[in-house]
C-alpha positions in Angstrom: 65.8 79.1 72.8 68.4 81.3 74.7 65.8 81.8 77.7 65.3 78.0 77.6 68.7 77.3 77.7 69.5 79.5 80.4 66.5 78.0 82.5 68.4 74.6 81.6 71.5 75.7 83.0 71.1 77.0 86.1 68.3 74.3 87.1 71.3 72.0 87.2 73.6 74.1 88.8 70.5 74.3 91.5 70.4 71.0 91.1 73.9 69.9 92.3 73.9 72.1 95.0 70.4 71.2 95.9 71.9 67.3 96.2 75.0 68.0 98.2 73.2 70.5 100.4 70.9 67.6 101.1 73.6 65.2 101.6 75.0 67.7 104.3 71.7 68.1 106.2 70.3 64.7 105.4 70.1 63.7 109.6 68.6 67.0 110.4 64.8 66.8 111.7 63.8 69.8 109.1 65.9 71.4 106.9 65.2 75.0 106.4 63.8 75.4 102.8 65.5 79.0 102.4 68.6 78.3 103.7 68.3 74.9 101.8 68.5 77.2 98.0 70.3 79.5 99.4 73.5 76.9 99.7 72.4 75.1 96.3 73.2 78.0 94.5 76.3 78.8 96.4 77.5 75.0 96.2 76.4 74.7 92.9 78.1 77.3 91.1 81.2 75.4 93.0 80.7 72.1 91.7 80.0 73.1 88.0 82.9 75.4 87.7 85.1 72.1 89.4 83.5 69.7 87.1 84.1 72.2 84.0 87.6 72.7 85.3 88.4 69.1 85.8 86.4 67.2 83.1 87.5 69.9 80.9 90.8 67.8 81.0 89.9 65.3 79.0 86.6 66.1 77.1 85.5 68.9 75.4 82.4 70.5 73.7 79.2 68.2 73.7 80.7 65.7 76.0 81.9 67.9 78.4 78.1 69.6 78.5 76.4 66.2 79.1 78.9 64.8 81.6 78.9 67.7 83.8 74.8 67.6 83.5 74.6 64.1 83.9 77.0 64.8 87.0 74.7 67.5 88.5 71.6 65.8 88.3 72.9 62.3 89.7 73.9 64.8 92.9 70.6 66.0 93.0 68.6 62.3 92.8 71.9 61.4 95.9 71.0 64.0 98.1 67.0 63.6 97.4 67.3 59.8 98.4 69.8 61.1 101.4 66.8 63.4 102.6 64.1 60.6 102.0 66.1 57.6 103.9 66.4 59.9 107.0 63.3 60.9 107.5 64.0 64.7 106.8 61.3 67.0 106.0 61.5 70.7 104.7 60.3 73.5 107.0 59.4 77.2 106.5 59.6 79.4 109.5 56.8 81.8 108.6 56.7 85.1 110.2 54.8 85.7 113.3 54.1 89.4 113.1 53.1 92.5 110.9 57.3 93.6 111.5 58.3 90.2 110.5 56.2 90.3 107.1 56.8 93.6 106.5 60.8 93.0 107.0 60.3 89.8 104.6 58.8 91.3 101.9 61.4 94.5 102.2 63.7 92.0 101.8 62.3 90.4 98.8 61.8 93.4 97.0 65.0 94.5 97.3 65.9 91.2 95.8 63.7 92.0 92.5 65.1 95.5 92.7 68.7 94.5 92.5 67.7 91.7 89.8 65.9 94.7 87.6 69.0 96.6 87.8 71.3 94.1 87.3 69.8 93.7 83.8 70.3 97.8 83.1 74.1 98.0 83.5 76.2 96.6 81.1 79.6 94.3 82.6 82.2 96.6 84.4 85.8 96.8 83.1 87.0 93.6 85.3 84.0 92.0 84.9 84.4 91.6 80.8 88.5 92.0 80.9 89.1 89.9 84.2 86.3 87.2 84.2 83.8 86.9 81.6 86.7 87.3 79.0 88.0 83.5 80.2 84.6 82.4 79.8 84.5 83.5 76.3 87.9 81.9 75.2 86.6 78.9 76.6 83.1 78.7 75.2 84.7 79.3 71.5 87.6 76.1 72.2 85.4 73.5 73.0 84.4 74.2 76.7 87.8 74.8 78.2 90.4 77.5 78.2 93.3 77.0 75.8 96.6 76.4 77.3 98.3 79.1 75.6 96.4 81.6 77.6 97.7 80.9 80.8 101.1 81.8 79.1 100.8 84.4 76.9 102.2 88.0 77.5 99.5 89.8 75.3 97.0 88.3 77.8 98.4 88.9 81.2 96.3 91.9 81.4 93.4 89.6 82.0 95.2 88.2 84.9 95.3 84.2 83.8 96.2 83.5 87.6 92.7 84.4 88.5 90.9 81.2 89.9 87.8 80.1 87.3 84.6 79.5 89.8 82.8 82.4 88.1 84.0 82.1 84.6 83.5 78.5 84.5 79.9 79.5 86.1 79.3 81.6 82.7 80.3 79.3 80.8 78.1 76.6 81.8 75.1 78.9 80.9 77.2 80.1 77.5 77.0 76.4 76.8 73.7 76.0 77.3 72.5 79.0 75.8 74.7 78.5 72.9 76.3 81.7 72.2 78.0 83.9 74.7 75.1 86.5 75.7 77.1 89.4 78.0 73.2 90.1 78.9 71.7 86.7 80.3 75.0 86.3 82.1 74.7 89.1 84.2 71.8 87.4 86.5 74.5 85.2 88.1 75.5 88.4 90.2 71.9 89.2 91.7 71.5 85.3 92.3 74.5 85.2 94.6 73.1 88.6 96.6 69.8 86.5 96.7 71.4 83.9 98.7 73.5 85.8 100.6 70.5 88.1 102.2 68.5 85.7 103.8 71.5 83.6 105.2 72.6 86.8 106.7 69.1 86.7 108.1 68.9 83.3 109.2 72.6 83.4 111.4 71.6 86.6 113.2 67.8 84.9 114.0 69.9 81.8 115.1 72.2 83.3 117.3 70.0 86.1 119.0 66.6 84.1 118.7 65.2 87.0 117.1 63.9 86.5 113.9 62.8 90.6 113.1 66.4 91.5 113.8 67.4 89.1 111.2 65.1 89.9 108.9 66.2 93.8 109.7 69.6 93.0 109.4 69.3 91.3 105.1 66.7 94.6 104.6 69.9 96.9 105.5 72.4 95.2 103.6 71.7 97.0 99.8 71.6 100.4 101.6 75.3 100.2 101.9 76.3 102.1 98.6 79.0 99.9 97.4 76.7 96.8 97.5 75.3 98.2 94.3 76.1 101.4 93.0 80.6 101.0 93.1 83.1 99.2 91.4 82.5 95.6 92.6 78.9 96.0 92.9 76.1 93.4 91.7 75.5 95.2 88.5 78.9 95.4 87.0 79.7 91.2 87.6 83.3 91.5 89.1 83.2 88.5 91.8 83.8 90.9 94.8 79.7 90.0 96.0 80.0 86.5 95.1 83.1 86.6 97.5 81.3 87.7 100.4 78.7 85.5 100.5 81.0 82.8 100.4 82.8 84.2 102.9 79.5 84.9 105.1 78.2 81.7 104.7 81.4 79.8 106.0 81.8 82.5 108.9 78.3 81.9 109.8 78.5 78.1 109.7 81.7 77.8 111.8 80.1 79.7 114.6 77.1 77.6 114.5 79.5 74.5 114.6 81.5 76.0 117.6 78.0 77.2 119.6 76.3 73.1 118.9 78.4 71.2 117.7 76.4 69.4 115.3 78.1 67.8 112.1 76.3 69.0 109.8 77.3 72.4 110.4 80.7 71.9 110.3 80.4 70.0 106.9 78.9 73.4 105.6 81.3 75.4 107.2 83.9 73.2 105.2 82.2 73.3 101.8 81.9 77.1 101.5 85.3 77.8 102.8 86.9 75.7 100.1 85.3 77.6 98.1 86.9 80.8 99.0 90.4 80.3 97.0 88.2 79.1 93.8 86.3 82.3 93.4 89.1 85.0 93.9 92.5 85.2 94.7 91.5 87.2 97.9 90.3 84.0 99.0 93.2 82.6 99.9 93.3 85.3 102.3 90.3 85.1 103.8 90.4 81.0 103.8 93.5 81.8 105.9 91.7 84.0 108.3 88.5 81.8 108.5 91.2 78.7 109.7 93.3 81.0 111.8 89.6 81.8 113.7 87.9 78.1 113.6 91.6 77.2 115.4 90.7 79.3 118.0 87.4 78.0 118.8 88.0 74.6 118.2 90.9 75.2 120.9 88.7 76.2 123.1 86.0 73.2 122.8 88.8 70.5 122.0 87.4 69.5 118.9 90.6 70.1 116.9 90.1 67.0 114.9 87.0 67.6 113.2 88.1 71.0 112.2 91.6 69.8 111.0 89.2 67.4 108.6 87.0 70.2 107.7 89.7 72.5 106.1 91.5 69.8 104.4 89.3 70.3 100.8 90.2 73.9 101.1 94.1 73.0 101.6 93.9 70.8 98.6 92.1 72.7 96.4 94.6 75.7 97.0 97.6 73.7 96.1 96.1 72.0 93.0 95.8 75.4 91.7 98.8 76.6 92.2 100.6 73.1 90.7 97.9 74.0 87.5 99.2 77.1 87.2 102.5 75.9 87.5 102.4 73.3 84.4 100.5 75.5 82.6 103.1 78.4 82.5 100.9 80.7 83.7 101.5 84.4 83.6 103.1 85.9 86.5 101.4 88.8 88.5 102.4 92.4 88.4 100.3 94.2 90.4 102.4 92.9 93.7 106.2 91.5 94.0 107.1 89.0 95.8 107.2 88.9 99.7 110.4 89.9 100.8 111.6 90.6 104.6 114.1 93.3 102.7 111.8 94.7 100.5 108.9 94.6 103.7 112.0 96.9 105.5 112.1 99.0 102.8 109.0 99.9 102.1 108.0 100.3 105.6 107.5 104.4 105.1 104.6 103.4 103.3 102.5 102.4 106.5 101.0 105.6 107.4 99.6 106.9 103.9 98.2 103.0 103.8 96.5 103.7 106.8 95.4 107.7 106.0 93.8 105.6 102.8 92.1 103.2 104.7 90.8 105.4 107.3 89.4 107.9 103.9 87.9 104.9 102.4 86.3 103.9 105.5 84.6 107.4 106.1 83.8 107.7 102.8 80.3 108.4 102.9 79.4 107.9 99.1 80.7 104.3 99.2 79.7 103.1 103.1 77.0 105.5 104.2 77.4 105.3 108.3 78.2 101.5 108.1 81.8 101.1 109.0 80.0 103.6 112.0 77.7 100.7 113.0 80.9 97.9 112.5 82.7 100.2 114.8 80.2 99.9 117.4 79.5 96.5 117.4 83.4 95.8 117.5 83.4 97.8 120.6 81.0 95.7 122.2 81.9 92.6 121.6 85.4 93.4 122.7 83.6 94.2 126.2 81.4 91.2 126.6 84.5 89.3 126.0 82.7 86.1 124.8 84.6 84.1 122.2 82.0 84.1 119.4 81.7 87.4 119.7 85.6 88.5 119.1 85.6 85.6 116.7 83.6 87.6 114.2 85.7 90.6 115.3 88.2 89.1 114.3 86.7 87.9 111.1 86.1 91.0 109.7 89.1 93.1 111.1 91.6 91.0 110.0 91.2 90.7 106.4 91.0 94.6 106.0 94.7 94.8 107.8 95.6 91.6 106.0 94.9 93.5 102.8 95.9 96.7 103.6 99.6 95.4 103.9 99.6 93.7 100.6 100.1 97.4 99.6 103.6 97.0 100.8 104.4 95.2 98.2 102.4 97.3 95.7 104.8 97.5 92.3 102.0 100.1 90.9 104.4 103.8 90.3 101.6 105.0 93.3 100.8 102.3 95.6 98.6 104.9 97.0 96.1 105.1 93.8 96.3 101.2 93.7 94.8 101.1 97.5 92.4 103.7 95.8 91.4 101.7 93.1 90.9 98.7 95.1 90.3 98.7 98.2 86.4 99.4 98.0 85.9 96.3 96.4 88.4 94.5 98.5 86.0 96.1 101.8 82.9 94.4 99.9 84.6 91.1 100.7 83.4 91.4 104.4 80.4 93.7 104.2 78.2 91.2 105.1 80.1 89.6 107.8 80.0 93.0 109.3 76.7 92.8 108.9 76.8 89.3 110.8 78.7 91.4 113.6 76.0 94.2 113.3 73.2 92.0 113.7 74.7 89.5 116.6 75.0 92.9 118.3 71.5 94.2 118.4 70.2 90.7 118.8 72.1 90.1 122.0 71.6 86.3 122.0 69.3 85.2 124.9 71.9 82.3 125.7 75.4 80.9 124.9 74.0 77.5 123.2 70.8 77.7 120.7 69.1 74.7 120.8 68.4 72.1 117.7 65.2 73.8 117.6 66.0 76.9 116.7 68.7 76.0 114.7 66.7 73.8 112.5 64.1 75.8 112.3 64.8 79.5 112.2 
């Protein structure tokens, strides 16, 4: 019965995503079957830990369970009809050569690999005392998280300030599994590296009209250490991975809204980003780099208005949060005091033995292999071609490392310099695959400026 009940649940988290992901490419000729799961799960874990969140407000237990359901799977029969009134049909680009199927199936096996081995480790400190543990209070009160936890001292070490899109996510399948199984949980974590590999390789085939390099590019991405064998790897569930491919998929959509201009891109680009804030607090962060880059471009093709509209669900979902948090008393954070131009003054000394860390974490060889190596490179060139896309995802990934790096400043830990060391790999994971992106768009050198529909659609 547990099995079946985890089947149930994440068919319908599938499920809603399936439906708004059909809803967003409803007036495409084909819609891309990969990328098309890819984005259910990513969307759907979204809108089940939202409905959780907000239905939990005034329902609970059984009610809460079939509501949300009932939600997902009317999503799923919108976007189905959405796909069948515009005449949209699902493609599969097969490969074309012996590389391509070889890459493929690398990339599928590493896939199984990392699901095997997700199933051997047990949760990681964060991911039992930082996530899964707000699942569990909620699964035993009814569906949602008691008020009192937000506010109680004994409990701050869980940080209660931590957004819910992955501990709602457990929840969903604690509910439907009917007890809450630390095991069956942990395939969430594999699922969101399963959708983040091939969208990796579907951007870089886009862009550079090379589908090997693509496929190249995803079979790479699990030999960077920290992807699984870290603190804030796949196997331990802390949210680090789920991050980045949230993070990947709105940095990859953006571009592909600022190199065609098609809507439905930029409807994409605005789902996943929203999402950022709702998985980690980190998001906020990278939300605000994402916006600070889609500016830029949208500047530079005058299409400031649709972009304005498309981070508007981000906006709102950021300050709903923090009003929650505000009525619910929620526990402050200790790990950081608050910004100050004083304190920023004062702890200024700091800014060398932040970057000696950085630079130490970044050559660490145990954690990165030669990747930051490859970033390097690929930074380096597209800072010479000078083409906008290309600095864009500079930009992208070089940003939120400094971004985070000076958060240190404010570090109230007794050595801000073993707080950077404890935390800074997992923040790095955050863009590892949008380095990746940068990696790839590199090799590929993209034949032209504009793709066309067809390769967009189809690749």
């Amino acid at each position: 019965m547990i099995v079946i009940g985890l089947i149930g649940a994440l068919f319908t988290i599938f499920i809603a995503g399936f439906g708004v992901t059909m809803s967003i490419f409803a007036r495409a000729r084909r819609v891309n079957v990969i990328e098309c799961a890819c984005l259910a799960w990513l969307l759907g874990c979204g809108i089940v830990s939202l409905l959780l969140w907000i239905c939990g407000s005034f329902c609970s237990g059984f009610i809460l369970q079939i509501l949300v359901a009932l939600t997902c799977i009317a999503l799923g029969i919108c976007g189905w009809r959405m796909k069948r009134s515009a005449n949209a049909v699902f493609a599969f680009s097969k490969p074309t050569s012996a590389v391509e199927w070889i890459l493929g199936t690398i990339v599928a096996l590493e896939i199984a690999v990392l699901l095997f081995v997700a199933f051997k480790h047990t949760l990681g400190w964060d991911g039992l005392l930082n996530w899964e543990i707000k699942a569990r209070y909620a699964f035993f009160n009814g569906g949602t998280i008691p008020s009192s936890y937000y506010s109680s001292a004994g409990r701050a070490f869980s940080h209660p300030e931590y957004p819910l899109a992955i501990p709602l996510t457990e929840l969903w399948l604690y509910l439907w599994m009917g007890e809450p199984n630390q095991f069956w949980v942990k395939i969430i974590f594999p699922l969101f590296y399963a959708a983040c590999a091939p969208l990796l390789a579907i951007f870089v085939s886009r862009f550079g009209g090379k589908c090997w390099i693509g496929l190249a590019t995803a079979a790479l991405l699990p030999f960077v250490p920290s992807v699984s064998a870290s603190p804030g790897g796949i196997v331990v569930g802390y949210v680090d991975v789920p991050l980045s491919a949230f993070y990947l998929a709105a940095l990859g959509y953006l571009l592909l809204w600022f190199k065609t201009d098609q809507r439905e891109f930029v409807i994409a680009f605005a789902a996943c980003s929203a999402l950022l804030p709702w998985v980690k607090s980190e998001g906020r962060i990278l939300w605000a780099v994402i916006v600070f880059v889609g500016f830029a471009l949208s500047i530079s093709k005058r299409r400031i208005p649709q972009f304005i509209f498309s981070i508007v669900p981000g906006f709102v979902l950021l300050v709903v949060w923090r009003i929650f948090l505000k009525l619910v008393h929620a526990w402050p954070p200790s790990d950081f005091s608050h910004l100050s131009f004083g304190l920023l003054l004062n702890n200024a000394g700091r800014l060398r033995e932040i970057a000696t860390t950085l630079l130490a974490e970044l050559s660490e060889p145990t954690h990165w292999s030669i990747f930051w190596l490859l970033v390097a490179v690929a930074v380096i060139y597209f800072l010479g071609s000078r083409k906008l896309g290309g600095i864009a995802v500079v930009g992208a990934v070089i940003v939120p490392i400094v971004l985070y790096s000076l958060t240190y400043l404010f570090s109230t830990w007794p050595s801000y310099s073993a707080h950077m060391t404890s935390s800074m790999p997992r923040l790095l994971l955050h863009v590892m695959p949008a380095g990746w992106l940068a990696i790839g768009l590199a090799l590929a050198q993209p034949r032209s400026e504009t793709p066309s529909r067809t390769d967009v659609s189809s690749a």
